[in-house]
C-alpha atoms as one frame of an Amber mdcrd trajectory, in Angstrom:
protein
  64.921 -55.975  36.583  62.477 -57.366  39.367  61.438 -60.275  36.381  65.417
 -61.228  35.707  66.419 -61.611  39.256  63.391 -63.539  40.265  64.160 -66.055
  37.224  67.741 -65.851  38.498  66.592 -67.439  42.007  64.440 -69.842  40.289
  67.474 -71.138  38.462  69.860 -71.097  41.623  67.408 -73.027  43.535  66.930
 -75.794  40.799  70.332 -76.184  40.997  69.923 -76.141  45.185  67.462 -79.145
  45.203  69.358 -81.582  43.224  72.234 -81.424  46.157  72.430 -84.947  48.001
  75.608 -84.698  48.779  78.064 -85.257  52.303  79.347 -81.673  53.665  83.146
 -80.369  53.735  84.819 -78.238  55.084  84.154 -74.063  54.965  83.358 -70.694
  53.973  83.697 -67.535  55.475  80.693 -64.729  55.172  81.607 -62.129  58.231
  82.324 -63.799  61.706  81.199 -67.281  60.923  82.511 -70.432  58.712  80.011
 -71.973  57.281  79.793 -76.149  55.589  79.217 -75.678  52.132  77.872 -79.134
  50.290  78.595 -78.428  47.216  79.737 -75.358  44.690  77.955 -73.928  41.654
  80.132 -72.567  39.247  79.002 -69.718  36.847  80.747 -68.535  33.376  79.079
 -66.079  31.176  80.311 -65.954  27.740  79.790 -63.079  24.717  78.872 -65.587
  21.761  79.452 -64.887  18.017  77.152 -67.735  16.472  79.161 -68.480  13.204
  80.226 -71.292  11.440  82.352 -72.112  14.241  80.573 -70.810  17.077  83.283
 -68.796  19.559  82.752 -67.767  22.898  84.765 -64.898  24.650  84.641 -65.319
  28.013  83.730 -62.487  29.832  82.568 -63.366  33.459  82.560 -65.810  35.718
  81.894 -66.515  40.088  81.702 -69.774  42.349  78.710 -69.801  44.475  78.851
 -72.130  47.811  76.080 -73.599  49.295  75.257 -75.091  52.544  73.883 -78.495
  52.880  70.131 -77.047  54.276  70.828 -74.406  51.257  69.781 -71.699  53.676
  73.445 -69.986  53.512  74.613 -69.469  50.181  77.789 -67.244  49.417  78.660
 -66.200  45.733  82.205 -65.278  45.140  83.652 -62.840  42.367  86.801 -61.021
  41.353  86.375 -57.598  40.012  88.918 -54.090  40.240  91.245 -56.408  41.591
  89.253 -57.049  44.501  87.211 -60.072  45.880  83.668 -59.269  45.945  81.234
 -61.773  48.411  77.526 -61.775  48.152  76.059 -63.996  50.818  72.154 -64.713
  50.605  70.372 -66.375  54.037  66.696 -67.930  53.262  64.526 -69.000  55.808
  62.679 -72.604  55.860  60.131 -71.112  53.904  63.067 -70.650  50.580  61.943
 -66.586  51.797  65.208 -64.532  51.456  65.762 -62.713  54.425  69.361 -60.821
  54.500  72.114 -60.100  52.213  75.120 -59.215  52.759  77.819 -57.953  50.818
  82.066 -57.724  51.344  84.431 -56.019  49.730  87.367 -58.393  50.026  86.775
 -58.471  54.074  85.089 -55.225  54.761  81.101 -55.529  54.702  79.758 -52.748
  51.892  75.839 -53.061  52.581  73.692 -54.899  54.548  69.972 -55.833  53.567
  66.986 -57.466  55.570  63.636 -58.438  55.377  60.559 -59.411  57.120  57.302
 -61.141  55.859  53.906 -61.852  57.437  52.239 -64.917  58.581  50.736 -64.999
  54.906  54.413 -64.970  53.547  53.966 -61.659  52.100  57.011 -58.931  52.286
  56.034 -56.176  55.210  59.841 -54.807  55.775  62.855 -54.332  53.637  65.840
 -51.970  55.633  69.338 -51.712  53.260  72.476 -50.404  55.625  75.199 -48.708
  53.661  78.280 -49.137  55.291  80.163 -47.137  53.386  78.705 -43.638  53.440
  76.086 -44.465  56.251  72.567 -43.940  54.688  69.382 -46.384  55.932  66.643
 -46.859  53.572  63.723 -48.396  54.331  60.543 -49.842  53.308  57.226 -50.692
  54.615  54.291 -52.644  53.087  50.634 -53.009  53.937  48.459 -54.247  52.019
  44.704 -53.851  51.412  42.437 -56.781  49.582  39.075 -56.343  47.792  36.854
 -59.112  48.766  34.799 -58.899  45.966  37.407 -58.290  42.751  40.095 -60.209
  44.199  42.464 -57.375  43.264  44.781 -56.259  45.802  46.891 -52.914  46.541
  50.035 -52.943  48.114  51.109 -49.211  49.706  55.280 -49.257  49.708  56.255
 -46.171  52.014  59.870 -45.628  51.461  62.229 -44.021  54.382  65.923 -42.461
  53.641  67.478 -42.647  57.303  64.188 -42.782  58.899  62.508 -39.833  57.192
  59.850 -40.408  54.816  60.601 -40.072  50.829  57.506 -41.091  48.789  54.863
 -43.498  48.694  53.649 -45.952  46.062  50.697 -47.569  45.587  50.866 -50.821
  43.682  47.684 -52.234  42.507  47.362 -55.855  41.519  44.287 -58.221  39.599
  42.790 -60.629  41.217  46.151 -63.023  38.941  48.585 -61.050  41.150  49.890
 -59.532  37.912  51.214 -55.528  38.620  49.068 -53.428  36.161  49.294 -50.139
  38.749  51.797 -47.607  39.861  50.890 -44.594  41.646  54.101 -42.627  42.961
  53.115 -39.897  45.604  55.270 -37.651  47.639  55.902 -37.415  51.274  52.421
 -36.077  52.292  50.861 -39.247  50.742  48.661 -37.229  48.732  50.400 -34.856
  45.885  50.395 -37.453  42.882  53.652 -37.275  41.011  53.468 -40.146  38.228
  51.022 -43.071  37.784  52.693 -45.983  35.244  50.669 -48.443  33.786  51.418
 -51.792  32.379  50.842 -54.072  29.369  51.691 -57.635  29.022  52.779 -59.422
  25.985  51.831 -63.044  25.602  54.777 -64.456  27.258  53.761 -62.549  31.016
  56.292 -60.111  30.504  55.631 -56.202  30.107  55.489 -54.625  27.006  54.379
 -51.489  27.322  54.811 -48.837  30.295  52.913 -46.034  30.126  54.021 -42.979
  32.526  51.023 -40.326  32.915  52.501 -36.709  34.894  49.531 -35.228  36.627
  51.711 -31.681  36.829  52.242 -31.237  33.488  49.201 -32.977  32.110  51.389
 -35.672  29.607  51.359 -39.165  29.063  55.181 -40.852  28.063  54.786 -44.626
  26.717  58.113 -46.519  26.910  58.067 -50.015  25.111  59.684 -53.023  26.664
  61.309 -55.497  23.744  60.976 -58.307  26.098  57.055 -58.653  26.063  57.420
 -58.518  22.457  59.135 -61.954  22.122  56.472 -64.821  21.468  56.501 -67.203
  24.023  58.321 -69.837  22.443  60.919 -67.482  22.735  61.636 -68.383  26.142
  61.821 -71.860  27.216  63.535 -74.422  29.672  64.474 -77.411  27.814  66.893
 -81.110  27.633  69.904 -80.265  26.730  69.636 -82.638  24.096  73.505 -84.029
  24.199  74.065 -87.444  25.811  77.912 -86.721  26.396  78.483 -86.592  30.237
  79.416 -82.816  31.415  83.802 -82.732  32.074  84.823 -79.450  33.898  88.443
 -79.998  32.415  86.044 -79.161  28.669  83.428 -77.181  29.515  83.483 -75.045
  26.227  83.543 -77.773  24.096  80.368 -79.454  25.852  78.779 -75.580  25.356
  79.869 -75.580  21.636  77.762 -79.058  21.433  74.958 -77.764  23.566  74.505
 -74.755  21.130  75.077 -76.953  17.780  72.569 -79.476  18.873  70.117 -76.924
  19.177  70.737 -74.484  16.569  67.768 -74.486  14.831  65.778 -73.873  17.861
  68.170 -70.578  18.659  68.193 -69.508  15.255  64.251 -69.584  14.819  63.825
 -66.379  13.073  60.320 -65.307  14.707  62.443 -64.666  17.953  64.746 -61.699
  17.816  65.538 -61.462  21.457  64.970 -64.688  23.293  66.106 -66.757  26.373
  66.402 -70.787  26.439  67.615 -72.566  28.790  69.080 -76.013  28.573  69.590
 -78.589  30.950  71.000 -82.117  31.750  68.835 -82.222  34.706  71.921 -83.743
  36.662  74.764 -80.804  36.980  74.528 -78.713  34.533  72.658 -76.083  32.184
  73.432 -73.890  29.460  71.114 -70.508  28.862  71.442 -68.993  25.880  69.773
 -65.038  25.706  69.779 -62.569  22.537  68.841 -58.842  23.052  69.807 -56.241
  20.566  72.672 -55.436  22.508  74.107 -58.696  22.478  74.055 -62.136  22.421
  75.139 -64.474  25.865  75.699 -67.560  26.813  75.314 -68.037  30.944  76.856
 -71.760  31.515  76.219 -73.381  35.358  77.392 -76.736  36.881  77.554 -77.935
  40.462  80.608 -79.325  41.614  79.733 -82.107  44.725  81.728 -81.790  47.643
């Protein structure tokens, strides 16, 4: 989960750096209107790659941006309600609230706080709606010799302590380390381990139980895929992107590239492709399914 919405912001803020664009007129998050500079607009499609390749749409949001792209509000319809996520970032591209509406009425509120070294000390999420505080802390603890480093996470449900976890990392900053204990920081209840496949993501969890003396390995698909499974690529079509057509431009997208999506070392895989002007198309296959996540930025 942590991987996807991490490549997530990575994709939003590719988008955010192309913008060179005069502001308009406004959005609403809360209290304040803000000047958004431009608007990317998100469809997510269910694919059925035949002959004819169809997409069923089956999702879709506007996300508004500021001109400094340190307020950006994403917009969706869902239950018959309007549902507003709106994301601040500091100078530093660090995220540091979220907020989230209901239509107008604010559902949960999350903040957090980072060192002089950039690293995350605080995160505190407000429910709204039934009233519960979480809250975590991090310190962290480096060996000067190894160069591995362990982060402690003590996590607080309205202000009384849960659990802790210990999170140890190599000297690469890859996670290989879990250790959950409970409120008296001392009473081990699981330590998970990770593997890696070749393309950085895990493969392997392995969840040891001190209590009852067992070991439970859970394999992850994902760090299965070889890494040219995943890639960010030209889109490969020289036709200029028209909103008023965006499936047909998809449909070309995906034919132009067939044989690179059809490759049949990669069961599950994830490629993006881009115009590197307004748009990009990313295509992802699990066992479950098969999606098609299409982006373009509309200039204000």
């Amino acid at each position: 989960m942590a991987s996807t919405c991490k490549s997530e912001l990575i994709l939003l803020f590719t988008l955010l750096l192309q913008l060179d664009v005069a502001a308009q007129p406004g959005f609403k998050a809360g209290f304040k209107t803000y000047t958004p500079s431009a608007i990317i607009h998100e469809h997510i499609y269910r694919y059925v790659p035949t002959d004819s390749t169809r997409l069923y749409l089956i999702d879709s949001n506007k996300t508004f941006v500021t001109a400094d792209s340190t307020v950006v509000m994403t917009e969706a319809y869902k239950d018959k309600a309007q549902w507003k996520t709106v994301r601040y970032f500091n100078p530093k591209r660090q995220q540091v609230k979220l907020e989230e509406y209901k239509d107008e009425a604010l559902q949960e509120v999350n903040e957090w706080r980072y060192d002089e070294k950039n690293r995350k000390t605080h995160h505190f999420r407000d429910n709204r709606v039934n009233g519960s505080l979480y809250r975590k802390q991090y310190d962290y603890a480096t060996d000067k010799k190894s160069g591995e480093t362990v982060v402690t996470e003590s996590s607080f449900f309205n202000n009384k302590i849960e659990f802790y976890t210990k999170m140890y990392y190599d000297k690469n900053n890859v996670l290989y380390k879990e250790v959950r204990m409970n409120d008296n920081n001392k009473d081990i209840v699981h330590v998970e381990s990770f593997t890696y496949g070749e393309n950085g993501k895990v493969k392997e969890r392995s969840v040891y139980f001190p209590e009852f003396k067992v070991t439970k390995k859970f394999p992850e698909p994902a760090g299965e895929c070889p890494l040219k499974c995943t890639a960010l690529l030209p889109a490969g079509v020289a036709d200029k992107f028209n909103p008023a057509i965006k499936t047909g431009y998809i449909k070309r997208v995906l034919f132009k590239n067939a044989a690179k999506i059809n490759d049949p070392d990669c069961k599950e895989y994830e490629y993006t492709f881009s115009n590197n002007t307004n748009c990009a198309v990313t295509v992802t296959a699990s066992k479950a399914q098969k999606l098609v996540k299409f982006r373009y930025k509309e200039k204000l």
